[in-house]
DSSP file (Angstrom, degrees, kcal/mol; ACC not computed):
  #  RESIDUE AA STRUCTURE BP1 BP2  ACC     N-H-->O    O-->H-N    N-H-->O    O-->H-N    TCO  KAPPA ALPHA  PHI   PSI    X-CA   Y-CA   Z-CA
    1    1 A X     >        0   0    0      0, 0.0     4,-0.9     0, 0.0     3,-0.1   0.000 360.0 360.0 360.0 -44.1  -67.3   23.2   55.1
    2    2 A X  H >>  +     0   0    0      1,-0.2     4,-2.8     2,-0.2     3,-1.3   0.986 360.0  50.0 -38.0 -65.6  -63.3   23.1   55.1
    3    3 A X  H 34 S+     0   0    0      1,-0.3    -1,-0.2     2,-0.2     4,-0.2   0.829 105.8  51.1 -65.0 -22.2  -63.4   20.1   57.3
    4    4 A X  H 3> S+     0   0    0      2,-0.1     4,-1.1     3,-0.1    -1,-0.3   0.648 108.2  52.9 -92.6  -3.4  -65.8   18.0   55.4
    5    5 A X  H <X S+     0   0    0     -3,-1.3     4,-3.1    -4,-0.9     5,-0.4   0.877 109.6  54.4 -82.0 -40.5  -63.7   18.6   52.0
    6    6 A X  H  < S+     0   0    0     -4,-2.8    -3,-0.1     1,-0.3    -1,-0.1   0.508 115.1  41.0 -81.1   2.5  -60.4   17.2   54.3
    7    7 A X  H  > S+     0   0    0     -5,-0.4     4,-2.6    -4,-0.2     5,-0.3   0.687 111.9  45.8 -84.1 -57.3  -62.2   14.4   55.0
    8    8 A X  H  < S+     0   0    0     -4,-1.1    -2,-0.2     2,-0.2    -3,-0.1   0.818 113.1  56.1 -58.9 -32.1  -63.8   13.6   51.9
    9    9 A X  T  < S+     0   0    0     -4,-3.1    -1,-0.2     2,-0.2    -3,-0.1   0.633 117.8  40.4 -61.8 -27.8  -59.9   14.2   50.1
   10   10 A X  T  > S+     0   0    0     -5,-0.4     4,-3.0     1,-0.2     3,-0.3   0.862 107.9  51.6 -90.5 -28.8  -58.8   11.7   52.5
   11   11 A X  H  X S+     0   0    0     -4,-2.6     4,-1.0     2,-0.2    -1,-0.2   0.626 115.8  47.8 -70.8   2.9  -61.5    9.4   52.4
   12   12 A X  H  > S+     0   0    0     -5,-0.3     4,-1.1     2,-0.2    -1,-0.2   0.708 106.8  55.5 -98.0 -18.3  -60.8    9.6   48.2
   13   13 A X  H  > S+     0   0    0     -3,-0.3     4,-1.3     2,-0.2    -2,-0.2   0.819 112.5  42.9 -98.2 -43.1  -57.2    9.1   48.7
   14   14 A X  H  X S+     0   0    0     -4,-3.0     4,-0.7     2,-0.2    -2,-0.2   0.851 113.9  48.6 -51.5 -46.9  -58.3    5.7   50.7
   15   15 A X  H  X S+     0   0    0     -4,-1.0     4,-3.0     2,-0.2    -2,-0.2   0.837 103.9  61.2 -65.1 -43.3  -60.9    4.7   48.1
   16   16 A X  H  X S+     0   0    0     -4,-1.1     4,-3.5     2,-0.2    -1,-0.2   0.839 102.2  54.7 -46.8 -55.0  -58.1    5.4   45.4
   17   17 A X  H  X S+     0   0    0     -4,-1.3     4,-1.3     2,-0.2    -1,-0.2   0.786 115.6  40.8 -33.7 -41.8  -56.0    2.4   47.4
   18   18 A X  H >X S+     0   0    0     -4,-0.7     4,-1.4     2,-0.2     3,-1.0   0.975 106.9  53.2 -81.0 -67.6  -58.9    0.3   46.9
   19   19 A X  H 3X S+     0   0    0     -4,-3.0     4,-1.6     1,-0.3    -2,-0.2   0.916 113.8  52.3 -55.9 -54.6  -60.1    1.0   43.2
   20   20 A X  H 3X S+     0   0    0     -4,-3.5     4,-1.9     1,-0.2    -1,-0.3   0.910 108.3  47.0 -65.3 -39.5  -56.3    0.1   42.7
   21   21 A X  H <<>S+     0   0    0     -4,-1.3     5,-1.4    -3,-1.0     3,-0.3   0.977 117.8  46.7 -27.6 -84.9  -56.6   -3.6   44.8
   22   22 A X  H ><5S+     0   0    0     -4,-1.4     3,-0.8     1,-0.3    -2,-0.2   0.681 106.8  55.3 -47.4 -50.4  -59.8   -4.0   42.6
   23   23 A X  H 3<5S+     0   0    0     -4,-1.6     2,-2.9     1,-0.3    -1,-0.3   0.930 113.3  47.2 -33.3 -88.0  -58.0   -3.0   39.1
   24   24 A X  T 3<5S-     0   0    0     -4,-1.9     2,-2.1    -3,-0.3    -1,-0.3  -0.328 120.0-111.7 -84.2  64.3  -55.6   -5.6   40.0
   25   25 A X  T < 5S+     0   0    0     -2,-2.9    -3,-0.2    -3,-0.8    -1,-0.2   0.698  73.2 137.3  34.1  11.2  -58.1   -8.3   40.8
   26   26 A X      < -     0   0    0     -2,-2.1    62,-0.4    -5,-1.4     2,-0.3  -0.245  63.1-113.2 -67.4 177.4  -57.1   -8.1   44.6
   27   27 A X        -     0   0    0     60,-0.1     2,-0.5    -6,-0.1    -1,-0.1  -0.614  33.9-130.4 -96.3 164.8  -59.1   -8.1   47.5
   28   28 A X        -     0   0    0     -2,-0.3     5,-0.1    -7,-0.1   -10,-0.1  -0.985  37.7 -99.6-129.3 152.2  -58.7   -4.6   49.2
   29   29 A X     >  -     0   0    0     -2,-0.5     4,-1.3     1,-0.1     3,-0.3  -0.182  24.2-121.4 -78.7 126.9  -57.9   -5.1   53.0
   30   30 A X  H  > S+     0   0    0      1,-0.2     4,-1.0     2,-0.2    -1,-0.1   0.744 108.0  58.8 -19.7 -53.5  -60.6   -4.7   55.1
   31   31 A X  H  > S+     0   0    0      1,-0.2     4,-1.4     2,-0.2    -1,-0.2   0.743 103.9  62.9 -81.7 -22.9  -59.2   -1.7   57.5
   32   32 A X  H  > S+     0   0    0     -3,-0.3     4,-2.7     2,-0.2    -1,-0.2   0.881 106.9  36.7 -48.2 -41.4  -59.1    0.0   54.1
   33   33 A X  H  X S+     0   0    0     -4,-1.3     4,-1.7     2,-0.2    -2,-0.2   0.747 118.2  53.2 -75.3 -38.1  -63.1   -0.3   53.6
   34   34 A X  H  X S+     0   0    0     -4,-1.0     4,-1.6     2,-0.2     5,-0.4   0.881 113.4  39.4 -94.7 -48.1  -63.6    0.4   57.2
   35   35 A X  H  X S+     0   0    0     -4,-1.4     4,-2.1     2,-0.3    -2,-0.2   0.866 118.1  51.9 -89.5 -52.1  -61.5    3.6   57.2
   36   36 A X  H  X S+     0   0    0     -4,-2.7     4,-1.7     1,-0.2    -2,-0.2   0.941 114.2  41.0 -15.4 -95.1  -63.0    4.5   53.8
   37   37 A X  H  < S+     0   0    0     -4,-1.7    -2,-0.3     2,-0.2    -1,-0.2   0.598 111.1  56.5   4.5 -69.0  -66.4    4.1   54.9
   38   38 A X  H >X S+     0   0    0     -4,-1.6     4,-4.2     2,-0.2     3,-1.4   0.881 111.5  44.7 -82.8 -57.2  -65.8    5.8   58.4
   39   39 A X  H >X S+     0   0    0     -4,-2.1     3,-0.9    -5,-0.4     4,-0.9   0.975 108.3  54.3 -85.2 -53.5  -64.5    9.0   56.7
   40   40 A X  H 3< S+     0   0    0     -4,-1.7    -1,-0.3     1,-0.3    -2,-0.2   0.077 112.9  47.3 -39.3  16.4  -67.3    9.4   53.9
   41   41 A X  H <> S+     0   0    0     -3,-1.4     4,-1.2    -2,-0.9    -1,-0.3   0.364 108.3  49.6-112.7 -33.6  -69.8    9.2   56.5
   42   42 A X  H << S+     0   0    0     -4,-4.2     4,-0.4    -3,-0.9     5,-0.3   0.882 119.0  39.8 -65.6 -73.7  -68.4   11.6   58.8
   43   43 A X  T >X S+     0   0    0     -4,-0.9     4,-4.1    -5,-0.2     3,-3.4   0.814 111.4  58.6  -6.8 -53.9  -67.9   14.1   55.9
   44   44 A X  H >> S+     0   0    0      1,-0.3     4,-1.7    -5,-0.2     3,-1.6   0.934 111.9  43.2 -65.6 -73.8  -71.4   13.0   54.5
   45   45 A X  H 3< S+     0   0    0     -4,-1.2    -1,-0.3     1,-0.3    -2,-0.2   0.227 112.3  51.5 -32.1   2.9  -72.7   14.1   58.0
   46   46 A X  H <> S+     0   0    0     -3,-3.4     4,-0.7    -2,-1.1    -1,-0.3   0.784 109.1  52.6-102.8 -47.1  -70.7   17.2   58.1
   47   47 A X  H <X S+     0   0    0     -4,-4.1     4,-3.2    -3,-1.6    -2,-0.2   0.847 107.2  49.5 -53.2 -56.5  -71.9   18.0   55.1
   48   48 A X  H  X S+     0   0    0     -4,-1.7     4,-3.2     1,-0.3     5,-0.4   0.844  99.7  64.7 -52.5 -37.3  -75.6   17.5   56.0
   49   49 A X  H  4 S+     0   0    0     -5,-0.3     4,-0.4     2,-0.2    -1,-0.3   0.742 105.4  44.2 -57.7 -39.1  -75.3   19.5   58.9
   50   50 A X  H  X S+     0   0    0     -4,-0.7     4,-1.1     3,-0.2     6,-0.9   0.970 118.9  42.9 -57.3 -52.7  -74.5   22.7   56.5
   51   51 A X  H  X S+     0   0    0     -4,-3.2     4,-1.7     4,-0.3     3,-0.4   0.985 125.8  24.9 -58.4 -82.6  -76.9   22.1   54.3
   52   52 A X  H  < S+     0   0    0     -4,-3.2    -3,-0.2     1,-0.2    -2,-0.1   0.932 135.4  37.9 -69.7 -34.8  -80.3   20.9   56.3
   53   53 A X  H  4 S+     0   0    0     -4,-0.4    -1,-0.2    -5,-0.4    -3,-0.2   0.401 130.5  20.9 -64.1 -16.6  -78.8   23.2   59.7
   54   54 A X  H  < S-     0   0    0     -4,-1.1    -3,-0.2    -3,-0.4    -2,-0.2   0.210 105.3-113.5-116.3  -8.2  -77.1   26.3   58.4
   55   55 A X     <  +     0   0    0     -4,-1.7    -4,-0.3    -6,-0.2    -3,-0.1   0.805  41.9 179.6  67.0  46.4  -78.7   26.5   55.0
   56   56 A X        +     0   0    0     -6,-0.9     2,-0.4     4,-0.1    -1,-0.1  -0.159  13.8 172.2  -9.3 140.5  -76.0   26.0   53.0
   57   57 A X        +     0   0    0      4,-0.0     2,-0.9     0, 0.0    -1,-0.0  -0.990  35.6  30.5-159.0-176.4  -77.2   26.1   49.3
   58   58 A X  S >> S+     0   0    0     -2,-0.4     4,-2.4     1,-0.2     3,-0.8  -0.467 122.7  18.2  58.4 -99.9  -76.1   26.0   45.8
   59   59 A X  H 3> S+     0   0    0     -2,-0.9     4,-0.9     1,-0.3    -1,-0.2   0.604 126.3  61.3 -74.0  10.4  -72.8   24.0   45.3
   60   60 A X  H 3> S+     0   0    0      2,-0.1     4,-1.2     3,-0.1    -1,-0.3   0.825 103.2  39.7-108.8 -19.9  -73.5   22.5   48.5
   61   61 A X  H <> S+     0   0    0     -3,-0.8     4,-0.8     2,-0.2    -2,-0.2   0.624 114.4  56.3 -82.1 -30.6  -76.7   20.8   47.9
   62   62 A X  H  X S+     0   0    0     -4,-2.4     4,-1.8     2,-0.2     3,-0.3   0.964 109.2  50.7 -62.2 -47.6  -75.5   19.8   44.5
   63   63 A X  H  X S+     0   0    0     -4,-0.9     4,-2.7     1,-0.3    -2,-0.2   0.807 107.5  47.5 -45.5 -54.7  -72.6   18.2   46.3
   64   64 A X  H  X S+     0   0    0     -4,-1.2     4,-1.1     1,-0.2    -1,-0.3   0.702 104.9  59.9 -71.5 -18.4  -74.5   16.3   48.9
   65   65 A X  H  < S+     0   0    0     -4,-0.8     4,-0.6    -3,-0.3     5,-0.2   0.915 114.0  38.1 -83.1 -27.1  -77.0   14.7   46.2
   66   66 A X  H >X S+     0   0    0     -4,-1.8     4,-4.8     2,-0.2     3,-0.9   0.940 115.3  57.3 -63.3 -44.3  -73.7   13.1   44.3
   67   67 A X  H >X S+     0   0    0     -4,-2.7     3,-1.9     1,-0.3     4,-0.9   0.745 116.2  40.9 -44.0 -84.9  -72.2   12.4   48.2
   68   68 A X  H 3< S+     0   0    0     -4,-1.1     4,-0.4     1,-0.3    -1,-0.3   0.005 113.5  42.1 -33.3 -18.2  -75.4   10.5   48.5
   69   69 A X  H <> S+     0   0    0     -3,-0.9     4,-5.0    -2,-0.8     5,-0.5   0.605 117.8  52.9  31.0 -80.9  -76.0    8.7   45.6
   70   70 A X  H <X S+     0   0    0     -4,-4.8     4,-5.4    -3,-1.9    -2,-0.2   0.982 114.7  46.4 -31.0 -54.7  -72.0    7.9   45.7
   71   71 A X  H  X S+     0   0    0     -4,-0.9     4,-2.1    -5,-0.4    -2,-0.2   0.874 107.5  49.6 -76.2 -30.1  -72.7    6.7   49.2
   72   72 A X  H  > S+     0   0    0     -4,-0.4     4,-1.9     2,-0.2    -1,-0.3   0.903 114.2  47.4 -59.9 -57.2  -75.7    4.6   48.5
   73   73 A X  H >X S+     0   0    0     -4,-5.0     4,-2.2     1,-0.3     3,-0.7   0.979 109.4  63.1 -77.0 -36.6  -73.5    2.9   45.5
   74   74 A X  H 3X S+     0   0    0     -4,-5.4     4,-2.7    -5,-0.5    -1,-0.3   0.912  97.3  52.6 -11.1 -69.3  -70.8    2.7   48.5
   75   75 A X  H 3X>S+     0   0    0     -4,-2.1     4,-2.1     1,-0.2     5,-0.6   0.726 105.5  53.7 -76.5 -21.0  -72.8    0.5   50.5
   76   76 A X  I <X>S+     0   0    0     -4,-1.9     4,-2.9    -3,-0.7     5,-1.0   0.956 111.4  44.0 -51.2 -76.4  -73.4   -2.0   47.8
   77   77 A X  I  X>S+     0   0    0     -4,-2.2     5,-2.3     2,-0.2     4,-1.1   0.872 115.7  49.2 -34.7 -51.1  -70.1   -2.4   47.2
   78   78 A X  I  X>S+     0   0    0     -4,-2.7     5,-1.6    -5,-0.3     4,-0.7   0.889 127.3  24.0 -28.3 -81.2  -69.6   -2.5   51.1
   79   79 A X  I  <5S+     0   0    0     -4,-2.1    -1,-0.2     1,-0.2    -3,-0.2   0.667 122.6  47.0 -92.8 -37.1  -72.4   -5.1   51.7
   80   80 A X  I  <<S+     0   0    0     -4,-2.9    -1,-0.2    -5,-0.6    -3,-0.1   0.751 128.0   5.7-100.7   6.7  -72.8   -7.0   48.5
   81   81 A X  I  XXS+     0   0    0     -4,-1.1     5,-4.1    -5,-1.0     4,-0.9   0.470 125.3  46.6-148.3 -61.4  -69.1   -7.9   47.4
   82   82 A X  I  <<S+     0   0    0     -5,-2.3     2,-0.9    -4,-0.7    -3,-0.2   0.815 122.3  40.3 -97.1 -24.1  -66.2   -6.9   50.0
   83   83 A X  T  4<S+     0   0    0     -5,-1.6    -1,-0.3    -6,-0.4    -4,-0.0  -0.438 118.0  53.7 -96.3  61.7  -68.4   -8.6   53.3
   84   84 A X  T  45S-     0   0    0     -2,-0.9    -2,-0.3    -3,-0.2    -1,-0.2   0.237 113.9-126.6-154.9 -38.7  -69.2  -11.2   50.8
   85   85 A X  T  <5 +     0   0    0     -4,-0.9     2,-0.3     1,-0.4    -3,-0.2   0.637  64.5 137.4  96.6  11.6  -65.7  -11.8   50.0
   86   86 A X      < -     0   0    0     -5,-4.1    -1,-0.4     1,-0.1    -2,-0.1  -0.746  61.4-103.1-109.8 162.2  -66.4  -11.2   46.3
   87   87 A X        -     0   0    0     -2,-0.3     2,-0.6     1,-0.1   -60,-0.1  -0.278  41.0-103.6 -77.1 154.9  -64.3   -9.3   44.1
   88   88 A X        -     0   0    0    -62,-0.4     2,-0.3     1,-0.1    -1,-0.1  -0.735  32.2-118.0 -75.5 108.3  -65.4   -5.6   43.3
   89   89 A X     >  -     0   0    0     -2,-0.6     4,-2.7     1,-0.1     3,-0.2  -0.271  19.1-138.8 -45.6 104.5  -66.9   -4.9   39.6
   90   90 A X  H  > S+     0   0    0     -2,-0.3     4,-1.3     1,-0.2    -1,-0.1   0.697  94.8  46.5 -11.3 -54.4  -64.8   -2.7   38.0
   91   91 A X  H  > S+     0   0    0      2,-0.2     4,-1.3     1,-0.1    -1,-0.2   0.913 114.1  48.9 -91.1 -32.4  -67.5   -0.4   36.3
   92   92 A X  H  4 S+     0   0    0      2,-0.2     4,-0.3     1,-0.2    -2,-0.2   0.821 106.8  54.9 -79.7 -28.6  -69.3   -0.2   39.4
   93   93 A X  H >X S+     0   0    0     -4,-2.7     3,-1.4     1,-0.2     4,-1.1   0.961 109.6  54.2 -52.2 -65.8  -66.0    0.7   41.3
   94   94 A X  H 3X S+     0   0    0     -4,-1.3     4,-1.0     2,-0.3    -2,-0.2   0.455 102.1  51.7  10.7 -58.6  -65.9    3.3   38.8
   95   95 A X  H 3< S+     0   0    0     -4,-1.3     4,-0.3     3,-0.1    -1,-0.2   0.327 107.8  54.2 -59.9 -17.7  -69.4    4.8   39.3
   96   96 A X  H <4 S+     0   0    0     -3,-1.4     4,-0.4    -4,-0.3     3,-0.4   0.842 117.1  33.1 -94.5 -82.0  -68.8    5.2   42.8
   97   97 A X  H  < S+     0   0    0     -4,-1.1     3,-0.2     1,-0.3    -3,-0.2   0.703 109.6  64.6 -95.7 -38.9  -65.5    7.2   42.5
   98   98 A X  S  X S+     0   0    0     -4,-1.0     4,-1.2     1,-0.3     3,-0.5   0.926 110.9  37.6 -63.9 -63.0  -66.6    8.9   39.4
   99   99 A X  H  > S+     0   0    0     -3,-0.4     4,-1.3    -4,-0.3    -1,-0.3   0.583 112.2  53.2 -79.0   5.1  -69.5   10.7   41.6
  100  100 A X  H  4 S+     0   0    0     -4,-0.4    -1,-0.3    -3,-0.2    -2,-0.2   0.057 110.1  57.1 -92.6  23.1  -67.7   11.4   45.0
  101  101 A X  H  4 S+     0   0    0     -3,-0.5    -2,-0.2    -5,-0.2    -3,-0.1   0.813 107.6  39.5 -94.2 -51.2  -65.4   12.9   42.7
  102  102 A X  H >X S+     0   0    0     -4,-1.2     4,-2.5     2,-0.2     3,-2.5   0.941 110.3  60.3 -31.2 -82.1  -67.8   15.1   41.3
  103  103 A X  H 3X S+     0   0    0     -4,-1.3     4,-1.4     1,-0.3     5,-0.3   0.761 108.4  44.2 -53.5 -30.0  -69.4   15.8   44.6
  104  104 A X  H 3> S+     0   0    0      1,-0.2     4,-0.9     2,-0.1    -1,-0.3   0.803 109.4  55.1-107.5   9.5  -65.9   17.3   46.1
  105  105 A X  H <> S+     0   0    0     -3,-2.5     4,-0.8     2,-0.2     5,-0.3   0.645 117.0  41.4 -79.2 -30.1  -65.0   19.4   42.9
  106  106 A X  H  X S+     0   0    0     -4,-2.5     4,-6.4     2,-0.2    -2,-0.1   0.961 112.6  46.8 -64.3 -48.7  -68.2   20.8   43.5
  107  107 A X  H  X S+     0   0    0     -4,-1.4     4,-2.4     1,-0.2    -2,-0.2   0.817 119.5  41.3 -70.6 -40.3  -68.2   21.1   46.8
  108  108 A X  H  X S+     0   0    0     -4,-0.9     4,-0.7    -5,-0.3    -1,-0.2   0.767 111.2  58.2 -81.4  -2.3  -64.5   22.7   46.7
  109  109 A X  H >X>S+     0   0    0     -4,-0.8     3,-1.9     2,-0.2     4,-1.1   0.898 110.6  45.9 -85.9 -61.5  -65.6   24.9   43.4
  110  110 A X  H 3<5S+     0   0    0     -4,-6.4     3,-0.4    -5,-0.3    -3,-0.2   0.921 113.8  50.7 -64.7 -34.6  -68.5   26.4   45.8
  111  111 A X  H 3<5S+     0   0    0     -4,-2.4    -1,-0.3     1,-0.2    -2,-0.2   0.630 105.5  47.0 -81.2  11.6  -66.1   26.9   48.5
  112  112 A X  H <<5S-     0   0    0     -3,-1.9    -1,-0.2    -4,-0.7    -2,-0.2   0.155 115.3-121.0 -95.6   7.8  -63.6   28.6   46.9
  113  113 A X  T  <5 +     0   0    0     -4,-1.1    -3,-0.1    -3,-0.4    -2,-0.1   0.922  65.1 146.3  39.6  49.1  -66.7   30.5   45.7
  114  114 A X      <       0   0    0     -5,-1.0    -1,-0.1    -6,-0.1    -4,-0.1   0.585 360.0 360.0 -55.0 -27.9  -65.6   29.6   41.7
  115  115 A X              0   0    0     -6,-0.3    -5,-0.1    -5,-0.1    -1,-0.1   0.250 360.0 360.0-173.9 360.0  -69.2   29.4   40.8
């Protein structure tokens, strides 16, 4: 469980780089998206692997329905604006962050067994 929070923290700390690009009307660099991307999915997959293969439950199931959700709105962004070349919406940037955000406070709340 540790190693998909140090993943997801980095991949948040990458995304953060971006959401600031987007805030300033930049483009956000490519190996940014790709590196983003790369680490939310390993995470997401680490994640799954607790859950549907060890029977993870409670903050961990909550966790992955935000990941997933997050990542879904991810791949929009991915696919329908930054390989598009088109600048990122703001609130949607936003909506994205807002629930993989969620998803690792949960996910570190249940492993520090807060809750």
């Amino acid at each position: 469980m540790w190693a998909a929070i140090l993943i997801f923290a980095v991949a948040a700390v990458v995304g953060l780089t971006m959401a600031v690009a987007a805030f300033q009307n930049r483009f956000p660099p490519v190996g940014s998206a790709i590196l983003h991307g790369a680490l939310a999915a390993a995470g997401l997959v680490l994640l799954l692997i607790a859950v549907l293969l060890h029977g993870a439950m409670g903050a961990a199931r909550w966790a992955l329905g935000f990941f997933l959700v997050a990542a879904l709105g991810g791949l929009v962004l991915a696919l329908g604006f930054h390989a598009r070349r088109r600048n990122l919406p703001t609130g949607f940037v936003v909506g994205h962050a807002t629930l993989a955000v969620i998803g690792l406070l949960i996910l570190l709340a249940g492993a520090l067994r807060l809750f």
